[in-house]
N, C-alpha and C positions, 0 to 999 in steps of 0.2 A: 543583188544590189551591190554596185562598188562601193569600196570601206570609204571612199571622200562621200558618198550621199548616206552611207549610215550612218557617218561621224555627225555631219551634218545634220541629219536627223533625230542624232540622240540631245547633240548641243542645243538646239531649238526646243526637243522637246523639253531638257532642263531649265532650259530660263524662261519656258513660258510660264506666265503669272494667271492664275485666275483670279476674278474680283469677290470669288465666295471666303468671306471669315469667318472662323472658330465663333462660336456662341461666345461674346464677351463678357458676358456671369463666367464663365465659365472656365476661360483665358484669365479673368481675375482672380479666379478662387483658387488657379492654381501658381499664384505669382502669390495670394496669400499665406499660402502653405510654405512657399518656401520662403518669405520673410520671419514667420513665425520659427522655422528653423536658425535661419541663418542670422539675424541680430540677438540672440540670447545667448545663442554661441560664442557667438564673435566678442562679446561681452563676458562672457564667465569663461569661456575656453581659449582665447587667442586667436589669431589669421588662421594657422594651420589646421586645427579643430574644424574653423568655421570652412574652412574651403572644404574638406568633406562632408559636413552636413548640408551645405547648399549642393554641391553636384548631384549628393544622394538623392536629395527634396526636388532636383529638377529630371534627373531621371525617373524617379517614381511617378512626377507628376507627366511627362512624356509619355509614361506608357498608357494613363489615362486616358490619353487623345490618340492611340490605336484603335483600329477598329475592331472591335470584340463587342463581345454579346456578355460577358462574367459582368459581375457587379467590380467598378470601378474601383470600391477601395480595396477589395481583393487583388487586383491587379496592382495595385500601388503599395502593397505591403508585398505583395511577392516578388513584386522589382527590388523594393528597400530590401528582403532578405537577401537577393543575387549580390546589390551592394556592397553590403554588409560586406559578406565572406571574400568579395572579390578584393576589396580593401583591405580584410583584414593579412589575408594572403600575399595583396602585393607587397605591404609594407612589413613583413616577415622577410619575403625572399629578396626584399631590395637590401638588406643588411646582411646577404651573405655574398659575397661576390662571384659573377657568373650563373646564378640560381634567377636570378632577374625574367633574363630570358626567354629561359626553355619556360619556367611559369606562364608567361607570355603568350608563346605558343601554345604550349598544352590548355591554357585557357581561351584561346582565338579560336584552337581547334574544335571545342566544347561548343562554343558560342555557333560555328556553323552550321555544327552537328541538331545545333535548337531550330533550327529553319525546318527539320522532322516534324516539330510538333505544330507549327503554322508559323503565320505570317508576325504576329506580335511578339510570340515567344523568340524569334530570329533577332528581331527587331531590337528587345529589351536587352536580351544577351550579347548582342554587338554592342550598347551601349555599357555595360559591365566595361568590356575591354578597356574604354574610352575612360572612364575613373578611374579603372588602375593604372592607367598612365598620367592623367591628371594629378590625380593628390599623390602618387606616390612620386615623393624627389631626393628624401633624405632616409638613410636609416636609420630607424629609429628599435626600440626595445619594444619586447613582446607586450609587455602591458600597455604604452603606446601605443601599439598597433593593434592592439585590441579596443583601444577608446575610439580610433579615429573607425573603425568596422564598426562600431557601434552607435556613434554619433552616422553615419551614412545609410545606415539601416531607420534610423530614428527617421532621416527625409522621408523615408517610406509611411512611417506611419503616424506623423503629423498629415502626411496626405490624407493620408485613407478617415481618420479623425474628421477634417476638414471635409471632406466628401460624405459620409457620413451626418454632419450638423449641418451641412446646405450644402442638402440634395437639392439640384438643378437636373429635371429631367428625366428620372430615372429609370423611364420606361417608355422616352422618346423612343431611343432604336429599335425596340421591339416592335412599337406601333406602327414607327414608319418602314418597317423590314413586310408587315402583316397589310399595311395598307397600301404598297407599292404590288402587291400581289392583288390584291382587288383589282385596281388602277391598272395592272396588266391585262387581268380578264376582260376589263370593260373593252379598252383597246382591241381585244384581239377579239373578241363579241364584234367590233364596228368590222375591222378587218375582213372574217368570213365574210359580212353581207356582199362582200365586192368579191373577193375571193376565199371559195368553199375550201381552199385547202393550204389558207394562211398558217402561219405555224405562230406558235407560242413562246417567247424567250423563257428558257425552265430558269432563267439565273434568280426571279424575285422569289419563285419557287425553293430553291435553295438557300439562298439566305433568309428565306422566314421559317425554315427546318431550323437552322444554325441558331437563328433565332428565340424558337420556341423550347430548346433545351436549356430547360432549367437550373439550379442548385439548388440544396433544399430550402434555402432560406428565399430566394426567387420564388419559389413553388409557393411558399407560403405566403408573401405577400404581393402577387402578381394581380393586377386589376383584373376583375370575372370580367370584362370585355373581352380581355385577350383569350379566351377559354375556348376551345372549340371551333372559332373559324379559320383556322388554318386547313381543320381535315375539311372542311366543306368545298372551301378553294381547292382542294386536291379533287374532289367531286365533280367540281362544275366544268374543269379542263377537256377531262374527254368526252362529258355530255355537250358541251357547246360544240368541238369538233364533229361529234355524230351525228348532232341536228343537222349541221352543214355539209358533210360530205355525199354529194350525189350518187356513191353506190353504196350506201348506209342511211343516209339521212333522207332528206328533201329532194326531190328531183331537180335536175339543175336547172329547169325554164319551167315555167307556167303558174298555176295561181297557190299552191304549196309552197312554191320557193318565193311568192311576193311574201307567203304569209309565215314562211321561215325568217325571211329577212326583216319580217314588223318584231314576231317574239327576239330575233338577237339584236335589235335597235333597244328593248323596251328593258334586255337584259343590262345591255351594258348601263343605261342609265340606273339602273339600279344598282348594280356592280362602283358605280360613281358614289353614288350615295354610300354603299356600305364603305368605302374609301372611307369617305371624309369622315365618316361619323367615329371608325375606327385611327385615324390621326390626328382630331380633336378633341374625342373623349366625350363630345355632344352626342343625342340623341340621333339616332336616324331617321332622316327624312326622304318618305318613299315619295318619286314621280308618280305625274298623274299617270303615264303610261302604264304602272307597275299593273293594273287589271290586264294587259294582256298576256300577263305570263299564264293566268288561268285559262286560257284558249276555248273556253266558252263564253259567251259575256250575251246577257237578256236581250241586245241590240243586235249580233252579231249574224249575221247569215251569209258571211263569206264562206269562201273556201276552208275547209280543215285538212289537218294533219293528218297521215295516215301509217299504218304502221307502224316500223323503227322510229321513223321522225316525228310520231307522234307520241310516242314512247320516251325518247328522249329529251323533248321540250317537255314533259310532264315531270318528268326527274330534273329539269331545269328552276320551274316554279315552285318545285318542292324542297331544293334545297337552296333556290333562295329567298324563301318565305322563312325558313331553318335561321339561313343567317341572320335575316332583318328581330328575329325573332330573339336568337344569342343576343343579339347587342340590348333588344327594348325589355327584358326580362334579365338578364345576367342568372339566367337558370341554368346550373350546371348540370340538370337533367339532359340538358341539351346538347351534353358535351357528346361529337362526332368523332373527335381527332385519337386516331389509331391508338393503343394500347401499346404503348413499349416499354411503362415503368408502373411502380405501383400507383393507383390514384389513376394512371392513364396519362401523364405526361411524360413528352420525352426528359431524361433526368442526365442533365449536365454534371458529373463529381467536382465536387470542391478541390480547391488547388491543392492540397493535401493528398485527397485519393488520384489524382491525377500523374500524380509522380511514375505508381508502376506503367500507363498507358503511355506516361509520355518516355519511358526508360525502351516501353518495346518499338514502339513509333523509333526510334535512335537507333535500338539492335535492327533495326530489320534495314538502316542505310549503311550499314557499314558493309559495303559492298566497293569496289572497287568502280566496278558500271553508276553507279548511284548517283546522280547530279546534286544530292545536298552533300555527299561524302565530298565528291571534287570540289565541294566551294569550301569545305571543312581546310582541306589542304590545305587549299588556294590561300585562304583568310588566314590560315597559319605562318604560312610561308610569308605573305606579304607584310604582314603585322609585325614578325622578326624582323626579315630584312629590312625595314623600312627603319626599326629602331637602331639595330646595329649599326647605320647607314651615317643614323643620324649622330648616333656614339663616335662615330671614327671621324665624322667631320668635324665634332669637336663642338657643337651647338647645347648651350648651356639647356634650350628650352627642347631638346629633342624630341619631346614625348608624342610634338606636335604634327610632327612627319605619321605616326604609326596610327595616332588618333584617325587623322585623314582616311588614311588606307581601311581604314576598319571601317571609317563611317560610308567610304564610297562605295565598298567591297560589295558585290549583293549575285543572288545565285547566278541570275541570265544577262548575258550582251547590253540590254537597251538599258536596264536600270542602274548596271555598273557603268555605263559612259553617259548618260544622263544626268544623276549624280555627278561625278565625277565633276562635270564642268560647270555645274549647280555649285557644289561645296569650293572650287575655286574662286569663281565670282563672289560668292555671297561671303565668302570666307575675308579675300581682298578688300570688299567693301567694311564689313564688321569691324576688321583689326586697324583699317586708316581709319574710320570713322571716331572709334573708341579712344585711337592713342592722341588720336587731333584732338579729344575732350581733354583726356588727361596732359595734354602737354601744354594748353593753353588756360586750364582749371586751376589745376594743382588741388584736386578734391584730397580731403581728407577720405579716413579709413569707414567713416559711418556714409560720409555721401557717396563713396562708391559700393558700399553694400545697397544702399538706396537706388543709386544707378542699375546694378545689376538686379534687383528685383524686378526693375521698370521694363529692362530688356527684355528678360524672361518671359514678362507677361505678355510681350509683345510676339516675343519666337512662338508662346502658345496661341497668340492669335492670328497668328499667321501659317499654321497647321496643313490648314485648309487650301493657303494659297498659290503655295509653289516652293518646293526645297530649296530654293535659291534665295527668298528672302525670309524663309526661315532660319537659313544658315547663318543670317546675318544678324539677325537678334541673338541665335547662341555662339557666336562670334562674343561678337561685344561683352556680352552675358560674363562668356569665359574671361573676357580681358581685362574685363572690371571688377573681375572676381578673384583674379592673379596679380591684379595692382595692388592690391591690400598688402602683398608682398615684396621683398624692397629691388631693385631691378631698374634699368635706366629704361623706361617705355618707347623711346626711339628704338635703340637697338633690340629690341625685344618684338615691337612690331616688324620689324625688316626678318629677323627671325623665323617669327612666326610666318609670316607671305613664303620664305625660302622653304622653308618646311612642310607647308602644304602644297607645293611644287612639287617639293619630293616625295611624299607621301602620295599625291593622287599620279604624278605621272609611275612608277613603280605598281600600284596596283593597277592604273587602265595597263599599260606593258604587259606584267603579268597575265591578264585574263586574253590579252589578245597570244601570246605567248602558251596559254596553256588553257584553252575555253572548253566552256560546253553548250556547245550547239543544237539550236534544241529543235534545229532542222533533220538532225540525224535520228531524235529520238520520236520523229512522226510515225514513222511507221509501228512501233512498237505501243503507241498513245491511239492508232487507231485500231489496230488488234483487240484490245483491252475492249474497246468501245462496240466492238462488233462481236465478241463474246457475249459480253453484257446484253445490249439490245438481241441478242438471241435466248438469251434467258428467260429475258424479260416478255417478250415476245411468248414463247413457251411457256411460262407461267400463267399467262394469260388464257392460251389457249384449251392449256389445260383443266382450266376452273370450267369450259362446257362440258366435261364427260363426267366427272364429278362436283356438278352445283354444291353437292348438301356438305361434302369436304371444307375444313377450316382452310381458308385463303387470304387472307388478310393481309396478315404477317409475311409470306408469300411471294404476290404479290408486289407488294407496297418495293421491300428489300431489292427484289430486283432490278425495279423503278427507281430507286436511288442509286443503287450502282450502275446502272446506265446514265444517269444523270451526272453522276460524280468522274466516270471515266467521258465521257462525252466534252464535260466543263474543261478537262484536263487536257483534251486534243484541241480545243478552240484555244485555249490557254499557251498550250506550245505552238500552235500556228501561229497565233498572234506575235508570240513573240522569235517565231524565226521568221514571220518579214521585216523583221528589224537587224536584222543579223546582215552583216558583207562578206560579199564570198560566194562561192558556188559550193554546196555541202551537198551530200548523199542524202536520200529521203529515209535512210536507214531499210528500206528494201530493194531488193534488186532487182537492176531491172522498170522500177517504177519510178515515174515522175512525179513534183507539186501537182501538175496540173490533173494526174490519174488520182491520187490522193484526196483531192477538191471533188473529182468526180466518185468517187467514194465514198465520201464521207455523205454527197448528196442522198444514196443508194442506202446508208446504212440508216442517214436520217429518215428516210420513206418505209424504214422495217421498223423503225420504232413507232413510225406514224402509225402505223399498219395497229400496233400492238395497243396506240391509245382508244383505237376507234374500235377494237374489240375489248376490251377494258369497259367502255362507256355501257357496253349493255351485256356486263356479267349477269349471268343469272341467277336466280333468286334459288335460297335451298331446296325451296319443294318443287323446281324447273326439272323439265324432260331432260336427259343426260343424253346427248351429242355421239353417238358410237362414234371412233376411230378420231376422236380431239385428241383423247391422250397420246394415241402413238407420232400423232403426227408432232406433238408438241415436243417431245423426247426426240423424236429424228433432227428437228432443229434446233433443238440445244445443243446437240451433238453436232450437227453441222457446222454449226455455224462455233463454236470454239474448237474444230479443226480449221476452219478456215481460219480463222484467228493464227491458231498455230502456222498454217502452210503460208501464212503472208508472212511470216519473220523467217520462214526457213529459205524464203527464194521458190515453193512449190505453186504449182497452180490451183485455184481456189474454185471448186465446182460444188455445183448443190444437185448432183442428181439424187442426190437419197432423198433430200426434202421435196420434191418434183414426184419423184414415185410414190412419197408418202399422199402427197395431193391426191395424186390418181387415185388410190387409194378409199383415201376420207370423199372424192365427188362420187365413188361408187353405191359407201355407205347411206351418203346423204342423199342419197335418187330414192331411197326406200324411207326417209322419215317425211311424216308429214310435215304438209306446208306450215310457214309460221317464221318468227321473228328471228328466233334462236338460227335454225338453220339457214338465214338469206344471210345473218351476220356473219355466222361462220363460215359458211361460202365467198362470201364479198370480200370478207379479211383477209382469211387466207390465198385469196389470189391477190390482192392486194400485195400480201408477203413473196409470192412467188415472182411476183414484176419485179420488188427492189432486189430480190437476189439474182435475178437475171442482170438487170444494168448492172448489181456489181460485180459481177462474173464479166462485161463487158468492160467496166471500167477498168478493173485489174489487168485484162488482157490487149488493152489500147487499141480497143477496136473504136473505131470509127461510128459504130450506133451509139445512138443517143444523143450525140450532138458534144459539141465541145463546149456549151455555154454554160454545164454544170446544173443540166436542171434534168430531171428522170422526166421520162414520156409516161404517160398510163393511159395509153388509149386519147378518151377527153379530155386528160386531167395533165397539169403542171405541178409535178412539186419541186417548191424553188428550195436550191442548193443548202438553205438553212433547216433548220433541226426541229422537228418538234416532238418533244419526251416529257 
């Protein structure tokens, strides 16, 4: 892409507006929080007081409307503590000359380095930066600067108080993270009937993991709805695939596959229901259909199921008879969902014990290679510069140049120039709209405290709809929150426009000046992911020669690491088609376009490993001879080949090929039966997608360039299913 259509496309995509708002309960309660700060202040403490107890109260309540799964006011007191210290710090080293700074930096640099622990923590700690340039203007004394870190901490935990006493909500995202995984199922239930080798988006799958990690106080008061159906959703994923695929499941024509296609009609409708009943907290209500999940019925004298696929559809009615069952009983005898904490739920640490995970998540980027270390820099360096800049220009309100750069700054291409041209717009409109108020009002000091509550509430309900006119509420917010202060608001708004000039053009410069392309770091994000799905795959396989062996745990881990490194290449692809430029795939030798056909290849070994997952065997099952070795050969294989795609070598799987040979010789001598057609069918299954990707790597000409693997009768389309 040339840099005029990705300029173009990042500026478009900044100022596009959606019409979805912030819950307005909810956009109020946090505009309540911070009036409840900011006029008692403003009243017992002065302007200066009160301008860091309102940024505190609006930052803490910002981080609220992140997207996280922690209980709200936990996250709103642990903003108010970053606050706090950020403030109390800045306005220390603003009273030593020179010390300003490098603090500056060394804190910009901190704040990037929080993009380690996710997306909110990144988020909250960019906005620290933004208050220590805000309230800190003058030097003041240590105990001074201990009140105003202390009133900005205090924003935090009037939020959290306020959230707290009117909960709104408080186990929406949960519900709707657990019910959009239903609502995936059903979908993808319709999908097989048409095509047997539809794939599954794991993403609702992963966000109702992120989801169902608890704290202990979560734990204890989490509605018994939520209990349980998350592991059944992980159940029903590869049995619906297995029903459907014609060399495991159903056959692909004839009165099996009408009557495959009536049970995953009659699932998904039931899959609907357990939705809704799980995102409105109502009872569930089963379809008349729901009797044909029992595949016998007093009237019935069609055609039946036989085999696997009837094996399968019977593990289908089974657990979602389980689910319909969790919800109309809240018996947590019933509980499915894997064992990874005591009690058996996943156990999220409180913001407290989170500190050492989130110290080694931080040691493990400091790495020179690391794309959160290079935004560390980046956000260092430009956050200085941009203040220095604004020092030597001579601009009384400088603070406002570095705020920018910090707020536009973000790790990859699309969202630092997206931003970018978001915060200039919405910023332009904020500071004319605001100073046209004050310069034709002439409000006193209460009616612009009142003003800026209004705004505030506005920037949070507007969250939802686009950076650009959120910018514009905490524009004004800010304007009317700096007028309290005495200042001529003409030349202040002309300032401030100059200022965030300077601030976002210096930071877009910079990242184009010094980026990280996350088109170089394909190759290294699909490695990862082809390790994984080889594990995972082998882990699987291996549970046939050892049934009676603990697998679970297993398993399951695997499946999430293949899902986590998989999310992470869709993630960097996504965002190096955003990118201008012609950049390296980061292997040599390879193209985008071998990469796309790869990742189709690696998606069909993962397939491979759900559809042998779907019919593990039970612990008192006949043991499989020569599953384990072959499942060892391709763990091994296949994270060499991981390795040999980053060194530039060529990526072969003759050991997993010999292994095959191998296990069809053993399995000529067990008798007939389910276990061994599955493990036959799988495994060659596995041996096709490492063929194409052996193909794809080597830019050979088979399989076609449209990104889809051949298997004989079957298409699997270029997308992923884990």
């Amino acid at each position: 892409m040339s840099w005029f259509a990705a300029l173009r496309d990042t500026a478009r995509t900044g100022l596009t507006l959606d019409r979805t708002l912030t819950d307005p309960k909810r956009a109020a309660r946090g505009a309540v929080a911070v009036a409840l700060v900011l006029f008692p202040t403003l009243a017992l403490g002065g302007v200066s007081l009160a301008t860091s107890a309102a940024m505190g109260a609006f930052i803490a309540g910002s981080a609220t409307f992140q997207r996280s799964f922690r209980p709200r006011a936990s996250l709103a007191v642990a903003a108010g503590a970053g606050l706090g210290i950020s403030t109390f710090l800045g306005y220390l080293a603003a009273g030593v000359p020179g010390l300003f700074p490098v603090l500056l930096g060394v804190w910009a640099f901190g704040a990037g380095l929080a993009w380690a622990i996710g997306p909110t923590a990144g988020v909250v700690a960019t906005n620290t930066v933004s208050v220590m340039l805000i309230v800190v203007q003058l030097p003041v004394s240590v105990t001074a600067a201990l009140g105003h870190g202390l009133v900005a901490a205090l924003g935090g935990v009037v939020q959290a108080a306020v959230i707290t006493l009117w909960p709104i909500g408080s186990w929406t995202a949960q519900r709707d993270a657990l019910a959009d995984t239903y609502a995936e199922l059903a979908d993808y239930a319709r999908r097989l009937r048409q095509d047997p080798t539809a794939h599954v988006d794991p993403a609702p799958f992963m966000t109702a993991r992120h989801a169902a990690a608890l704290t202990p106080w979560q734990d204890r008061h989490r509605p018994p709805e939520l209990r349980g159906l998350r592991g059944i959703a992980e159940r029903i994923r590869p049995t619906l695939a297995a029903l459907a695929d014609p060399r495991i499941g159903a056959p692909e024509e004839g009165p099996e596959r009408d009557r495959a296609r009536e049970v995953l009609a009659a699932a998904a409708e039931v899959m609907d229901a357990l939705a809704r009943a799980v995102r409105t907290g109502d009872p569930v209500r089963l379809p008349r259909s729901a009797p044909v999940l029992t595949l016998v019925r007093p009237d019935d004298d069609g055609p039946r199921l036989q085999g696997a696929a009837r094996r399968s559809a019977r593990r289908l009615g089974g657990l979602l008879r389980k689910a319909a069952d969790t919800l109309d009983r809240n018996d947590e005898d019933t509980i499915t969902t894997p064992v990874v904490g005591a009690g058996g739920a996943l156990h999220k640490p409180s913001i407290v014990r989170m500190l050492p995970v989130a110290l080694r998540a931080v040691r493990r980027q400091l790495r020179p290679r690391s794309a959160i270390f290079q935004h560390a820099v980046r956000l260092a360096g430009v956050v200085t510069v941009a203040y220095l800049l604004a020092r030597l220009a001579g601009f009384h309100h400088g603070y406002w140049a570095p705020m920018t750069a910090a707020m536009v700054m973000r790790p990859d291409f699309a969202q630092t120039y997206s931003r970018g041209v978001a915060r200039l717009a919405g910023t332009v409109v904020g500071v004319a709209v605001s100073t046209l108020v004050v310069q034709l009002t002439h409000p006193g000091e209460w009616v612009l405290a009142a003003l800026a509550v209004i705004c505030i509430g506005g920037a949070y309900l507007a969250f939802r709809t686009g950076y650009a006119l959120t910018t514009v509420g905490i524009s004004t917010y800010v304007v009317f929150l700096l007028g309290l202060q005495e200042g001529n608001p003409l030349v202040t708004a002309f300032e401030r426009v100059g200022l965030t000039l300077l601030g976002g053009s210096v930071a877009l410069v910079t990242y184009a000046l010094f980026p990280t392309w996350q088109t170089a770091r394909l190759g290294e994000r699909l490695a990862e992911w082809l390790a994984a799905a080889g594990r995972y795959a082998g882990a699987v396989v291996a549970c046939y020669e050892q049934p009676a062996a603990p697998r679970g745990r297993v398993v399951r881990s695997a499946l999430l690491d293949s899902r986590e490194a998989r999310s992470e290449l869709v993630q960097a692809m996504q965002r190096a088609d955003a990118e201008p430029g012609r950049h390296e795939s980061g292997l040599a030798g390879v193209s985008r376009r071998q990469i796309d056909r790869a990742r189709a290849a690696v998606g069909a070994l993962g397939r491979a490993a759900v559809l042998l997952e779907a019919h593990l065997p039970g612990a008192d099952a006949e043991p499989v001879p020569g599953a384990g070795e072959y499942a060892e050969e391709l763990r091994l294989a296949t994270a060499l080949a991981g390795a040999a795609l980053l060194t530039g070598q060529p990526v072969e799987f003759g050991a997993v090929r010999g292994a095959q040979a191998r296990l069809e010789e053993r399995l000529a001598g067990v008798p007939a039966g389910v276990q061994r057609d599955v493990v036959r069918a799988g495994t060659r299954l596995v041996g096709l997608a490492l063929r194409d990707l052996e193909r794809a790597l080597r830019g050979s000409s088979s399989g076609g360039g449209s990104g889809a693997v051949s298997y004989t009768h079957l298409t699997l389309p270029t997308s992923d299913l884990v």
